[in-house]
SERO-4910 file (N, C-alpha, C, O; in steps of 0.05 Angstrom, whole numbers):
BEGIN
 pado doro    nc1    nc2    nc3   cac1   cac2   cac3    cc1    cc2    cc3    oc1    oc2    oc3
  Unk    A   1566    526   -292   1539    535   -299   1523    536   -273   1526    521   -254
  Unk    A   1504    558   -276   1481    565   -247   1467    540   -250   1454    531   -269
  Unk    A   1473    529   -221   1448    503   -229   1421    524   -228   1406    525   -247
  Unk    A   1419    544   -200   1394    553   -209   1379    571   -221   1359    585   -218
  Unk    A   1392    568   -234   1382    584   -269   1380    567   -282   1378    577   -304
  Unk    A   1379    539   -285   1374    516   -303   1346    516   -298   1332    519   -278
  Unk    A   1339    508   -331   1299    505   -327   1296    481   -334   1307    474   -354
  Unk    A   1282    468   -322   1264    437   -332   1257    437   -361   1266    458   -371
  Unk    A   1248    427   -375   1238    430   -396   1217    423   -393   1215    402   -380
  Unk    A   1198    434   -400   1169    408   -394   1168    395   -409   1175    401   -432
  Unk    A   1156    364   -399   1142    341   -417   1135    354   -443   1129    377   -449
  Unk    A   1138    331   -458   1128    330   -483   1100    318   -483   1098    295   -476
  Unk    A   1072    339   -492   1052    337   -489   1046    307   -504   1065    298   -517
  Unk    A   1023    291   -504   1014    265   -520   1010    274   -547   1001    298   -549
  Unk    A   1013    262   -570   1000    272   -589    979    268   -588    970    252   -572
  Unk    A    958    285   -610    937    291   -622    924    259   -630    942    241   -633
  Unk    A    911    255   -631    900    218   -646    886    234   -677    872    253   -684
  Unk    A    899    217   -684    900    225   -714    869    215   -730    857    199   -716
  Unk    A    859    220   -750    835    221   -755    828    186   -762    806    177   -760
  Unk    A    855    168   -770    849    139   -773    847    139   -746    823    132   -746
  Unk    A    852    140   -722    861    128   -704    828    132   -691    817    113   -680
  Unk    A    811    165   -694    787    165   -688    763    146   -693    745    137   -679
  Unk    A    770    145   -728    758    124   -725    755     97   -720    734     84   -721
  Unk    A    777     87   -715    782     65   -707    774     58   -680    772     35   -674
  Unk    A    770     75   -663    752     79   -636    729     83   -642    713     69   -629
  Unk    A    719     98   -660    686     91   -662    677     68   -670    656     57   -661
  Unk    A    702     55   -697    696     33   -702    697     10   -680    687    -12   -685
  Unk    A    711     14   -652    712     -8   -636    682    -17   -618    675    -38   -607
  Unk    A    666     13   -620    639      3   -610    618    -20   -613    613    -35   -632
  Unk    A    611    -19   -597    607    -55   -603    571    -50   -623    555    -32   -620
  Unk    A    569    -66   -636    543    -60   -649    512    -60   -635    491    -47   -639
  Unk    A    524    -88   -607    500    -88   -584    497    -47   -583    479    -32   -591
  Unk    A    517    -43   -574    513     -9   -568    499      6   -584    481     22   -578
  Unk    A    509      0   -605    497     27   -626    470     15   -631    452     30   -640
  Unk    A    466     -2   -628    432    -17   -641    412      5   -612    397     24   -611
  Unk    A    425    -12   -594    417     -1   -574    409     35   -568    387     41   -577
  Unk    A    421     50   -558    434     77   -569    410     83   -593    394    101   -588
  Unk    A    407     68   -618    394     71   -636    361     73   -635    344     89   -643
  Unk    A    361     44   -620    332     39   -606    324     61   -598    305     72   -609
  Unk    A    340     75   -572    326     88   -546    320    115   -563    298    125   -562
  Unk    A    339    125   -576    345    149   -583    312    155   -606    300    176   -612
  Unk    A    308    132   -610    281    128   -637    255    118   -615    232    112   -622
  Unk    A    263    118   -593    229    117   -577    224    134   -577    203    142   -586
  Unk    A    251    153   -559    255    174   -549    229    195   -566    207    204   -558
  Unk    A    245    198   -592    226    210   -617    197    206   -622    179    223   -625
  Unk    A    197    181   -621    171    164   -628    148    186   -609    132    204   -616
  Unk    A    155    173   -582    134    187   -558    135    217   -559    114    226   -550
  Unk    A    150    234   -567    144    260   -568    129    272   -596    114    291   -599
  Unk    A    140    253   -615    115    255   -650     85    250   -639     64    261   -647
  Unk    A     87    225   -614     63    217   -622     40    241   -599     16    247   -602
  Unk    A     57    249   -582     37    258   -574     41    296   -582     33    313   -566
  Unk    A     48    302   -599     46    324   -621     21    318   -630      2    334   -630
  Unk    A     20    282   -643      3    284   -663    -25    276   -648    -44    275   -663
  Unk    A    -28    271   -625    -58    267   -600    -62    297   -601    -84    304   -609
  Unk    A    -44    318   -595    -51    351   -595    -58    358   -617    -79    369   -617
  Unk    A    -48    355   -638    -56    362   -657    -83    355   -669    -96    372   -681
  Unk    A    -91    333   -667   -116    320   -676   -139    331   -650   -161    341   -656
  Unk    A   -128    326   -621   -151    341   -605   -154    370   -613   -177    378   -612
  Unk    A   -131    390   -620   -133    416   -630   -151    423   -648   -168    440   -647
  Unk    A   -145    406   -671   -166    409   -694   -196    403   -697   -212    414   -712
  Unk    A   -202    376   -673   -234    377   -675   -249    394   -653   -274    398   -649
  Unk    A   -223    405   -635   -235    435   -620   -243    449   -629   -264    460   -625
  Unk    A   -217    456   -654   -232    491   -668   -262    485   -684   -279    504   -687
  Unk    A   -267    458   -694   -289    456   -701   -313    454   -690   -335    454   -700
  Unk    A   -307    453   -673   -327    446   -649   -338    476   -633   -361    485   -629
  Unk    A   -312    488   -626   -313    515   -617   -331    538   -636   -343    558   -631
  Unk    A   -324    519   -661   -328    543   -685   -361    542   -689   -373    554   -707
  Unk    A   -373    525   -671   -407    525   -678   -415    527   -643   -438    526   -635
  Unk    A   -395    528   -629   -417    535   -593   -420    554   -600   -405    565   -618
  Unk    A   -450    569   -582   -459    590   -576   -459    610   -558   -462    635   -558
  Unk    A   -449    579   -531   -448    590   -512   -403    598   -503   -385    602   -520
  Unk    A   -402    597   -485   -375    600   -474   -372    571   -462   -385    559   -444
  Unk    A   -348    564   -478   -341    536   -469   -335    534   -437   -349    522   -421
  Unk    A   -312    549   -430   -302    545   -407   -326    566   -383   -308    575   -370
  Unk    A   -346    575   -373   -348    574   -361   -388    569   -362   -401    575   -342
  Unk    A   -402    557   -388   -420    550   -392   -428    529   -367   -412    518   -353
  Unk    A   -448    527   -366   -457    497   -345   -479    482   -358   -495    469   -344
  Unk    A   -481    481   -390   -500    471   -399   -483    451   -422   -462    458   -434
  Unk    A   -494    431   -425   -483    417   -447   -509    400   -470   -521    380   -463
  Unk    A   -512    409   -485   -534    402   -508   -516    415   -536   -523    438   -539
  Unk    A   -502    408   -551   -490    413   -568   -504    391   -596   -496    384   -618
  Unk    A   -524    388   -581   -551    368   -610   -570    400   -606   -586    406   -623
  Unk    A   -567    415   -587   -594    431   -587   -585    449   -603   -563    451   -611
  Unk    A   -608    465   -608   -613    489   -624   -617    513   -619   -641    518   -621
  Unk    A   -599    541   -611   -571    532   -622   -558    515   -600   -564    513   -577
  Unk    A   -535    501   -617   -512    481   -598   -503    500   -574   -499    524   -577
  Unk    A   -501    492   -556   -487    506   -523   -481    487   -505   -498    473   -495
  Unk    A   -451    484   -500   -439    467   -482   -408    480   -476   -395    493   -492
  Unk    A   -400    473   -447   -377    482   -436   -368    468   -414   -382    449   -407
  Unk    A   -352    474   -406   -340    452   -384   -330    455   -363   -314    440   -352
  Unk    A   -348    489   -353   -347    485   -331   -353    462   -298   -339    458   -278
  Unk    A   -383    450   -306   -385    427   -290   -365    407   -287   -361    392   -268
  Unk    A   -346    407   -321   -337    376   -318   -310    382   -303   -304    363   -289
  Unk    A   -290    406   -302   -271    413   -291   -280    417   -260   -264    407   -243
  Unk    A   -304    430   -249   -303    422   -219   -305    397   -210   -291    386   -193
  Unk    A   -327    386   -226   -323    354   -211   -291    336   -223   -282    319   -207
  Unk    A   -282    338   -238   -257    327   -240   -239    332   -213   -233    316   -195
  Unk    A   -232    362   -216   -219    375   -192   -228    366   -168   -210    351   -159
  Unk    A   -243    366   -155   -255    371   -131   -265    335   -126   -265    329   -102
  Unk    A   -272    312   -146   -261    288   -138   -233    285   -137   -222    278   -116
  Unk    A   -223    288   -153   -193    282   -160   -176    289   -126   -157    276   -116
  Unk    A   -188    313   -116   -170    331   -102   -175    310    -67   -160    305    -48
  Unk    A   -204    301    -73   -217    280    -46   -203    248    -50   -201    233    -31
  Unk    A   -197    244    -66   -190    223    -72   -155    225    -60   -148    210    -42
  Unk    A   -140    243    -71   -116    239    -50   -109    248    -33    -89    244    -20
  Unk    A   -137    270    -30   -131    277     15   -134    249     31   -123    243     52
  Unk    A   -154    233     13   -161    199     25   -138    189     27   -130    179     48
  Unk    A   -120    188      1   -103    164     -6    -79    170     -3    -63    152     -5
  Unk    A    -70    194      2    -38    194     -1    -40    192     37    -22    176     41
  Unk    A    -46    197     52    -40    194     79    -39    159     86    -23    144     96
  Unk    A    -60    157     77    -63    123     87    -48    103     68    -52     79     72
  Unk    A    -30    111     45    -15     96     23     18     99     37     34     81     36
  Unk    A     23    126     48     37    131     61     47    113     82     66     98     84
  Unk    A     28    119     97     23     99    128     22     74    127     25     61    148
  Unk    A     17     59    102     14     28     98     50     22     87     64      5     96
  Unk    A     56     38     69     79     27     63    102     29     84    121     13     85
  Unk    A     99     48    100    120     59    127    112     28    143    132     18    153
  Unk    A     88     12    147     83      0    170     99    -27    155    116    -40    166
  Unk    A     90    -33    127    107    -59    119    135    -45    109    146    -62     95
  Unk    A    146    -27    109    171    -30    114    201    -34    129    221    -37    115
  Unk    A    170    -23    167    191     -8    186    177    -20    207    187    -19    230
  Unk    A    160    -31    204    136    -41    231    134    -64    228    139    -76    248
  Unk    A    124    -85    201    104   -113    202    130   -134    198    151   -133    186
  Unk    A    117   -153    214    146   -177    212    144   -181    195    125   -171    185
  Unk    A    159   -197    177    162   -205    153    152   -225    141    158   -233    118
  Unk    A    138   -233    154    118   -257    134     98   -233    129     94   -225    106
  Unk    A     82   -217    158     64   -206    144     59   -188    132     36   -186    125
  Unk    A     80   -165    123     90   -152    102     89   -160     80     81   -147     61
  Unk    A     99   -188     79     90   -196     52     72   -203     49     67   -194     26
  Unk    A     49   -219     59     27   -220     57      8   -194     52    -16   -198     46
  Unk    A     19   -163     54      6   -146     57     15   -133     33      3   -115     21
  Unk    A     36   -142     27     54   -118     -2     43   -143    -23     40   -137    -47
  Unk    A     38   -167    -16     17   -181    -38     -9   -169    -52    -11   -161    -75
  Unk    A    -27   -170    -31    -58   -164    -33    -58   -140    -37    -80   -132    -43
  Unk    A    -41   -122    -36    -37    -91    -43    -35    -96    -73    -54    -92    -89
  Unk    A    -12   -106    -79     -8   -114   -104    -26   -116   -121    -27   -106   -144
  Unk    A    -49   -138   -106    -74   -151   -122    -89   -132   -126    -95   -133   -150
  Unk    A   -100   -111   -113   -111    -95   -106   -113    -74   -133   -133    -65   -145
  Unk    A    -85    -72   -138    -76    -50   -172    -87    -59   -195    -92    -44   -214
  Unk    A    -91    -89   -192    -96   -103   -214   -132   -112   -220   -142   -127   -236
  Unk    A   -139   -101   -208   -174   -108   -204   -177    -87   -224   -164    -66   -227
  Unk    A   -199    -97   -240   -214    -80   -261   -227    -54   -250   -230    -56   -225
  Unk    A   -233    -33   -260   -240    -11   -261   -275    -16   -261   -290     -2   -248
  Unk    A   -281    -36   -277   -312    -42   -276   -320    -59   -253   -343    -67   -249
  Unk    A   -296    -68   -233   -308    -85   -207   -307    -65   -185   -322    -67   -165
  Unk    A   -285    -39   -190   -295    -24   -162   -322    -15   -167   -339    -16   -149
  Unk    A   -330     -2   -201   -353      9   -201   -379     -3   -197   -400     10   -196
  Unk    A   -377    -21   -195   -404    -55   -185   -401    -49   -156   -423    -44   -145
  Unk    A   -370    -48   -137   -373    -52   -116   -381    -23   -106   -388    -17    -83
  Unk    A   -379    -11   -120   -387     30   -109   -417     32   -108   -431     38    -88
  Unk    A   -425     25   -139   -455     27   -132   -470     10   -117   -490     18   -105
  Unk    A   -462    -14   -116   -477    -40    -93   -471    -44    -68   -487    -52    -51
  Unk    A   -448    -37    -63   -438    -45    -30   -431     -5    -23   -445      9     -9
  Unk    A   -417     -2    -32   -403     25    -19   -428     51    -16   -432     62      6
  Unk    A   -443     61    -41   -466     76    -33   -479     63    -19   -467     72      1
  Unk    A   -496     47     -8   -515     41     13   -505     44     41   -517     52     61
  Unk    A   -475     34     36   -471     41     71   -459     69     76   -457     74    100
  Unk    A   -452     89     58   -451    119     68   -471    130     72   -466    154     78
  Unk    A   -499    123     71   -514    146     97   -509    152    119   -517    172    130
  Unk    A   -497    136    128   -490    135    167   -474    165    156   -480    188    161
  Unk    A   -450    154    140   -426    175    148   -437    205    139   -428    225    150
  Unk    A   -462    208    109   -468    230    106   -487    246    116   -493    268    109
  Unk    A   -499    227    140   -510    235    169   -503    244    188   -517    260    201
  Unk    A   -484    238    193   -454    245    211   -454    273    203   -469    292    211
  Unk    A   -437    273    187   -424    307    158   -451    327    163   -450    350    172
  Unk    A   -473    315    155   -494    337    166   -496    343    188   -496    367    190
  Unk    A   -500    331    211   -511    340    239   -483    352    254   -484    363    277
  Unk    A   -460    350    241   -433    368    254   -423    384    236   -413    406    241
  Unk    A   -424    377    218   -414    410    188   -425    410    172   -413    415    151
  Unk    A   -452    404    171   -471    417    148   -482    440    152   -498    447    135
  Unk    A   -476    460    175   -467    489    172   -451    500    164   -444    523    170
  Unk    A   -440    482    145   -416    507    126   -430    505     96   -428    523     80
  Unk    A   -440    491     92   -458    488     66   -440    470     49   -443    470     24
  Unk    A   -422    454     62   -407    447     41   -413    415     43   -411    401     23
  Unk    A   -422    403     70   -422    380     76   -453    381     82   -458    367    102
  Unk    A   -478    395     72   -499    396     68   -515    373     59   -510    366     36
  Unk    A   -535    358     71   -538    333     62   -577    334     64   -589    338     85
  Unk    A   -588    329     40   -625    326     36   -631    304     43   -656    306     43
  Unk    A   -625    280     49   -619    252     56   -626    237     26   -640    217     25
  Unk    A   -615    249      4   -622    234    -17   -604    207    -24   -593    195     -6
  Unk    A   -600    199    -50   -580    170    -50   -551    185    -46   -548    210    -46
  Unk    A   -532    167    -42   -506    182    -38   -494    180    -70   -474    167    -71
  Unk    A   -500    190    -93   -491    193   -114   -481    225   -117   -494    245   -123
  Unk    A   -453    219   -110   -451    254   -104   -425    251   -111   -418    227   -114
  Unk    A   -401    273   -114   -382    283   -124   -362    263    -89   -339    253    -88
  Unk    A   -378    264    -70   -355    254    -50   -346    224    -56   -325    211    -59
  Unk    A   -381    221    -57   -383    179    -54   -351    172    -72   -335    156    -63
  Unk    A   -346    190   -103   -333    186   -132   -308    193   -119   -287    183   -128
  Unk    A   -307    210    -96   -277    219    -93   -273    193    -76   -251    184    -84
  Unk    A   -282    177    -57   -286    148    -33   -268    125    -56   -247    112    -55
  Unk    A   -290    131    -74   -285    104    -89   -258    107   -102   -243     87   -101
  Unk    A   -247    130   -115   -233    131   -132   -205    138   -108   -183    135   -118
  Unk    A   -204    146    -85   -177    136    -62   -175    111    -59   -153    100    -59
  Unk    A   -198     96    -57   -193     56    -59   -186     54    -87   -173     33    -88
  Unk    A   -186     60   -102   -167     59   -134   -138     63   -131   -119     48   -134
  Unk    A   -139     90   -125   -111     97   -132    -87     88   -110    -63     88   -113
  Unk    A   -103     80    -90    -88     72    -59    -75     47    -65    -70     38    -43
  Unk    A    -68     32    -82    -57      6    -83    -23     17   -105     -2      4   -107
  Unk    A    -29     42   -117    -12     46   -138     13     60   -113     36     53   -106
  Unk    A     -9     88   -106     12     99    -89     26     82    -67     49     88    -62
  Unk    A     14     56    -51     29     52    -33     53     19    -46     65      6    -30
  Unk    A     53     12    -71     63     -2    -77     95     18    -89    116      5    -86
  Unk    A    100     41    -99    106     49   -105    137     60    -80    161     56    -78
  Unk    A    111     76    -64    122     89    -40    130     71    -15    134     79      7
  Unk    A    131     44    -24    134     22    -10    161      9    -20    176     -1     -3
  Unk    A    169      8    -47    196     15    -58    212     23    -45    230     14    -31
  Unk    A    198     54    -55    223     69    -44    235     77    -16    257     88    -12
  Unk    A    220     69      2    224     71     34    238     51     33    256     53     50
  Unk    A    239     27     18    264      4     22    291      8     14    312     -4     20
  Unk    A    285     31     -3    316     40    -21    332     64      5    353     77      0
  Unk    A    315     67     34    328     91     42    360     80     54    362     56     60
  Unk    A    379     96     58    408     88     68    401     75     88    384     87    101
  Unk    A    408     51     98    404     34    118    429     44    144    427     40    168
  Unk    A    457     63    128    469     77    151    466     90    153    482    102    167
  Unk    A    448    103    145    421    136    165    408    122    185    408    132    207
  Unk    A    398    100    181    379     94    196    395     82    214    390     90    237
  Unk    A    413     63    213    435     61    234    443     85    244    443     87    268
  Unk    A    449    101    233    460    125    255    450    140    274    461    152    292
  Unk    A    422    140    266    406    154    278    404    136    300    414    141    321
  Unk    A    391    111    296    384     94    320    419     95    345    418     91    369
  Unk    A    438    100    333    464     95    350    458    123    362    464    126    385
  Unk    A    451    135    353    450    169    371    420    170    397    414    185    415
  Unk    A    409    148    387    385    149    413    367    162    394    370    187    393
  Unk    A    351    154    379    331    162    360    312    138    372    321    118    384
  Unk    A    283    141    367    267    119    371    264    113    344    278    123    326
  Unk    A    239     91    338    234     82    310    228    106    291    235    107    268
  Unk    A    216    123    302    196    143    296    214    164    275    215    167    251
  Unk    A    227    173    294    243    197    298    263    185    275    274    203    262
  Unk    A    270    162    267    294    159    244    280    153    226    292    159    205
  Unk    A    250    139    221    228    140    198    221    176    189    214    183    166
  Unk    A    224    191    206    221    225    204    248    239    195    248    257    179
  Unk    A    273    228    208    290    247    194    309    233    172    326    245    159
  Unk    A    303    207    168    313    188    148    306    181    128    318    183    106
  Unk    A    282    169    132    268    150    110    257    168     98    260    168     74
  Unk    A    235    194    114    211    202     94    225    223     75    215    227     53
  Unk    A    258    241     88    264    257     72    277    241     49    276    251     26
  Unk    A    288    220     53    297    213     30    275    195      2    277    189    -22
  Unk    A    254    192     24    232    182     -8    208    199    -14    188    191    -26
  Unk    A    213    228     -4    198    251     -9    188    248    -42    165    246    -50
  Unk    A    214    246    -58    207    249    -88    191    220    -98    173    220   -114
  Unk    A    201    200    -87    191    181    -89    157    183    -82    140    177    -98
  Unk    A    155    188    -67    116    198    -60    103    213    -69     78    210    -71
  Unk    A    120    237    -76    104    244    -93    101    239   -126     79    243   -137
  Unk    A    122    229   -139    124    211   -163     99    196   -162     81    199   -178
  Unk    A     99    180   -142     74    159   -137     47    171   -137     28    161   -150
  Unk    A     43    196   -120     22    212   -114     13    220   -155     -9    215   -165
  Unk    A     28    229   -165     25    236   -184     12    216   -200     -7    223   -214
  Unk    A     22    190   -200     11    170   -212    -16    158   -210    -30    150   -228
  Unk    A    -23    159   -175    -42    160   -173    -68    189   -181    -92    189   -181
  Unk    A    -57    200   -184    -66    228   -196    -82    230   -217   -102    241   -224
  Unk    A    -61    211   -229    -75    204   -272    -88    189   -272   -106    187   -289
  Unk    A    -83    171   -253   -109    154   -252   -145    158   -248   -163    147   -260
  Unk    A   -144    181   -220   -164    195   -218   -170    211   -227   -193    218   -223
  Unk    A   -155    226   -245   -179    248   -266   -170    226   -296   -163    241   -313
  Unk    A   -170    210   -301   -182    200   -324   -194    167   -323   -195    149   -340
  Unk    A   -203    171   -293   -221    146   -282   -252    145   -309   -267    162   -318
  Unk    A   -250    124   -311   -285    132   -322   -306    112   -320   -330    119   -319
  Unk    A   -299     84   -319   -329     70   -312   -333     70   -291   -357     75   -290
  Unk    A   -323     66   -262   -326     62   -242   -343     93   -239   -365     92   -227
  Unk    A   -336    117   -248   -342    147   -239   -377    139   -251   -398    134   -239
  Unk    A   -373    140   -274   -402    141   -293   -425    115   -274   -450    117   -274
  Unk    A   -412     98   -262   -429     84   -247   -442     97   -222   -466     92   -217
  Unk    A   -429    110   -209   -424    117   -187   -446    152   -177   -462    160   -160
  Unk    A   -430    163   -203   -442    200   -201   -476    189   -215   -485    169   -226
  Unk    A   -487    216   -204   -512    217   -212   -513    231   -240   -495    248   -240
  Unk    A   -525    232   -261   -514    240   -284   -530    277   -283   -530    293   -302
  Unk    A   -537    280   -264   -545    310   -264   -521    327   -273   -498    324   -265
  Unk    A   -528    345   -291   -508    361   -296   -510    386   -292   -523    402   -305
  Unk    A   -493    389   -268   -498    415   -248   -481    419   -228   -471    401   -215
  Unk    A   -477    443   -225   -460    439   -200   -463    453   -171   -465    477   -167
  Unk    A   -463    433   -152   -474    444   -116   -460    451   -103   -436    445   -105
  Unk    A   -466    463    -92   -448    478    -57   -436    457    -43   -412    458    -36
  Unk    A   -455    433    -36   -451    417    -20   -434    390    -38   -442    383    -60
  Unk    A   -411    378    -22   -408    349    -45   -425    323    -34   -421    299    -42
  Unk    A   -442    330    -17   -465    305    -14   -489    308    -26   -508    292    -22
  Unk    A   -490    331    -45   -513    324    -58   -503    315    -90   -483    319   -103
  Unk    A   -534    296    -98   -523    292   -129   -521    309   -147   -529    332   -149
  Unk    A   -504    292   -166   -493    320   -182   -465    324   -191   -448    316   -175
  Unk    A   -454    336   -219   -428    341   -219   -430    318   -239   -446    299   -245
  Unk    A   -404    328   -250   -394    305   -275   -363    310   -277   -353    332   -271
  Unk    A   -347    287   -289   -318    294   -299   -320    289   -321   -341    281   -332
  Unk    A   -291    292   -336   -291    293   -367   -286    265   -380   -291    257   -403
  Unk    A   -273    248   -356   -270    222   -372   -301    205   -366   -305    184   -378
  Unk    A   -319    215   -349   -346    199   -343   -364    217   -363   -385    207   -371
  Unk    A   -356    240   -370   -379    252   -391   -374    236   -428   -389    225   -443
  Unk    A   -348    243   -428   -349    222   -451   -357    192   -460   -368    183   -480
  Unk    A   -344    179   -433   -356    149   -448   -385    156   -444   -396    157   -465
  Unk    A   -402    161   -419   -436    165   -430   -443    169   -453   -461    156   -463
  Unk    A   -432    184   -466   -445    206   -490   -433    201   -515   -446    202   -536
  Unk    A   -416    197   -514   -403    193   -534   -415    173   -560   -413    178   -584
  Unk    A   -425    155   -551   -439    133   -570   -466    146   -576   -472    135   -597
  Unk    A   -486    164   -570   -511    177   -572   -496    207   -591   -511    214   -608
  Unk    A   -475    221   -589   -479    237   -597   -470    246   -622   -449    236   -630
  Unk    A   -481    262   -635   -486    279   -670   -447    277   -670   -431    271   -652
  Unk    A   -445    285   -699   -420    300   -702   -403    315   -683   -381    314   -671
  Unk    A   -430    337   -689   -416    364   -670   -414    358   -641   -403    371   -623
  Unk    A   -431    332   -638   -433    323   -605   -405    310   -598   -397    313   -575
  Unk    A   -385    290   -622   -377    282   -613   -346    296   -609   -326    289   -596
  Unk    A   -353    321   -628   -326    335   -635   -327    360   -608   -306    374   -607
  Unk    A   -350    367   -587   -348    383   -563   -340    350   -546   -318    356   -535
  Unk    A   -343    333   -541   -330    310   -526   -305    308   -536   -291    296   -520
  Unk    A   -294    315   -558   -265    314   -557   -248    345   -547   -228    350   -534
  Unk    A   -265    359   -557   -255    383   -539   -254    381   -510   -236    394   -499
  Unk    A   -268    370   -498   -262    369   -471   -239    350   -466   -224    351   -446
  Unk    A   -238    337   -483   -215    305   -475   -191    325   -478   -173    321   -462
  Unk    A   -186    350   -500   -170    368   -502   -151    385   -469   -128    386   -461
  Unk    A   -185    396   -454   -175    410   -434   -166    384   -422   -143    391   -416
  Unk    A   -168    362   -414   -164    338   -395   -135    334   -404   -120    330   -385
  Unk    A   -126    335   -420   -107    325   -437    -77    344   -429    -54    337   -426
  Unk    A    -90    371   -426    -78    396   -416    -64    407   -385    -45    419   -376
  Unk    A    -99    388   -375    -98    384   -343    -66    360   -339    -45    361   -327
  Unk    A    -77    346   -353    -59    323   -342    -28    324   -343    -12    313   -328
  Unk    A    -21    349   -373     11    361   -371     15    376   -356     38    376   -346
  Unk    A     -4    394   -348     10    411   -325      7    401   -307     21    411   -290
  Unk    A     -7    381   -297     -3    363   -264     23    352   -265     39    353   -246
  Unk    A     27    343   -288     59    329   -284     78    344   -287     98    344   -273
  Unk    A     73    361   -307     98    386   -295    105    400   -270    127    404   -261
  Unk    A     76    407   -259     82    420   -237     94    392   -210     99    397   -186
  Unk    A     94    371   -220    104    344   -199    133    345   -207    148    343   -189
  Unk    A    144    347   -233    170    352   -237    187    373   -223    209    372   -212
  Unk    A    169    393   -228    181    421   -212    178    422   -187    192    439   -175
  Unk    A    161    409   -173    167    399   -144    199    373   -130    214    370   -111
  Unk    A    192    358   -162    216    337   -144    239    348   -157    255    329   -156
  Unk    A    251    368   -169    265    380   -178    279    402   -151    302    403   -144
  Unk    A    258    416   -141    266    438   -118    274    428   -104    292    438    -91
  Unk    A    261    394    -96    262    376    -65    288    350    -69    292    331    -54
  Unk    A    305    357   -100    326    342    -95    347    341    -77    356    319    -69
  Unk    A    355    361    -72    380    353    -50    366    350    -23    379    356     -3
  Unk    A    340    341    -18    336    322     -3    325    303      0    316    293     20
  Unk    A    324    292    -28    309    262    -38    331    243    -20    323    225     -6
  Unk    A    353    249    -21    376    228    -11    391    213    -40    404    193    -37
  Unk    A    388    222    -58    390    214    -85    423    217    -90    435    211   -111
  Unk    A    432    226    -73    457    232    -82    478    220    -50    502    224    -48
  Unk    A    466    210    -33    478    205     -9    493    176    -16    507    165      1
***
């Protein structure tokens, strides 16, 4: 016989696991698991019912609310919804939200940045910890002690600086200053970067510790200074990490509210300049008003908590779809 014309036979495939045998593997799961598994799978649910049912309930005392303004909600600048007829909108409360919110982390993400880089890559190690402590402490202070310390300590000593802003760029009209109190849309953006500045740099202080320690060896073996391997090491790989944090601090400042309501002048209006008083947000317009106002007063204060509510999903979406594009260089996969 041709040996080579002889064929192998192939293996005999495994059998099939027969339908006892399936379940007898499901049955081997341990019950810790499936409880578990059970749990997560039922938060999972929980948190997306519940906030259906926050939209839904802000939805519905909008349309009622909408269904008696006179004026145009979104770009009105008047709010009296006790007056006759009712007219209120929210345009004021969306600039000053925006435009603190937006001062608050040109303040805080540079200097939250820079603090966690120095105790992670710079400060000896006692005083790193001493500094990633009182940072710590810092997150945890009430919301009604910055707003004590904004209106008593922090407005009195910004005239210097909104003296400054006038006599070098109060020709653009934007840093325009009457020398009145400093109750203005900036003082709220000051106070509310000393808020959020303890979240972002505790966070982004993490994650600069999680970066590959053999990046950062490698680089230094190639002749890198400190600098230069904190730039092509550490910051690309906790990019998502900062901004995660940035984001966090984010929600904090547009739905700040006693410290703001202490702080802003309650004029409701909006200026050229952010050193004059003036301006309102949506989480400082509600708690004011809210206890003084009619029905229909309190059902246009939930309409606005509506747009806030709206603001706040697309800020985090659009932070997802940022650390989504910037994954393959989070370092997440190195």
């Amino acid at each position: 016989m041709d040996i080579s014309t002889t064929q192998t036979a192939p293996p005999p495939s495994p059998p099939l696991p027969s339908a006892e045998q399936k379940r007898a593997a499901r049955g081997a799961t341990r019950p810790g698991d499936r409880i578990f598994l059970g749990l997560s799978r039922g938060s999972g649910i929980f948190v997306l019912v519940l906030m259906a049912a926050i939209a839904a309930f802000l939805t519905y005392r909008t349309v009622i609310a909408l269904s008696e303004n006179e004026a145009n909600f979104f770009t009105s600048f008047d709010w009296s919804p006790t007056g006759n007829p009712p007219e209120f909108g929210i345009a004021v409360l969306v600039y000053g939200t925006v435009v603190s919110s937006v001062i608050a982390m040109v303040i805080a993400v540079p200097v939250s940045v820079g603090i966690a880089l120095f105790i992670t890559h710079y400060a000896p190690r006692r005083l790193s910890g001493l500094i990633g402590y009182v940072i710590d402490l810092l997150a945890a202070v009430p919301s009604i002690v910055y707003g004590l310390w904004g209106a008593l300590v922090l407005m009195p000593h910004l005239t210097g600086l909104y003296g400054w802003l006038n006599d070098y760029l109060g020709w653009t009209g934007v840093f325009a200053w009457n020398g009145g109190v400093a109750r203005s849309l900036f003082t709220v953006g000051i106070l509310l970067a000393l808020m959020i500045l303890p979240i972002i740099t505790s966070v982004s202080r993490e994650v600069f510790r999680q970066a590959p320690q053999m990046h950062q060896e490698a680089a230094l073996a190639l002749g890198a200074t400190r600098w230069e391997v904190i730039r092509m090491a550490v910051i690309p790989f906790g990019r998502s990490g900062v901004i995660s944090a940035s984001m966090l601090g984010l929600g904090r400042a547009l739905g700040e509210t006693m410290a703001v309501a202490m702080v802003l002048s309650p004029i409701f209006d909006i200026n050229a300049s952010l050193l004059d008083p003036g301006g309102g947000t949506f989480a400082q317009n509600i708690a004011s008003k809210f206890n003084e106002a009619n029905p229909l007063g309190r059902d246009a204060l939930i309409a606005s908590g509506l747009v806030l509510f709206v603001i706040t999903l697309l800020v985090n979406g659009g932070a997802r779809l940022i650390i989504a594009r910037r994954k393959e260089y989070s370092g997440a996969n190195a």
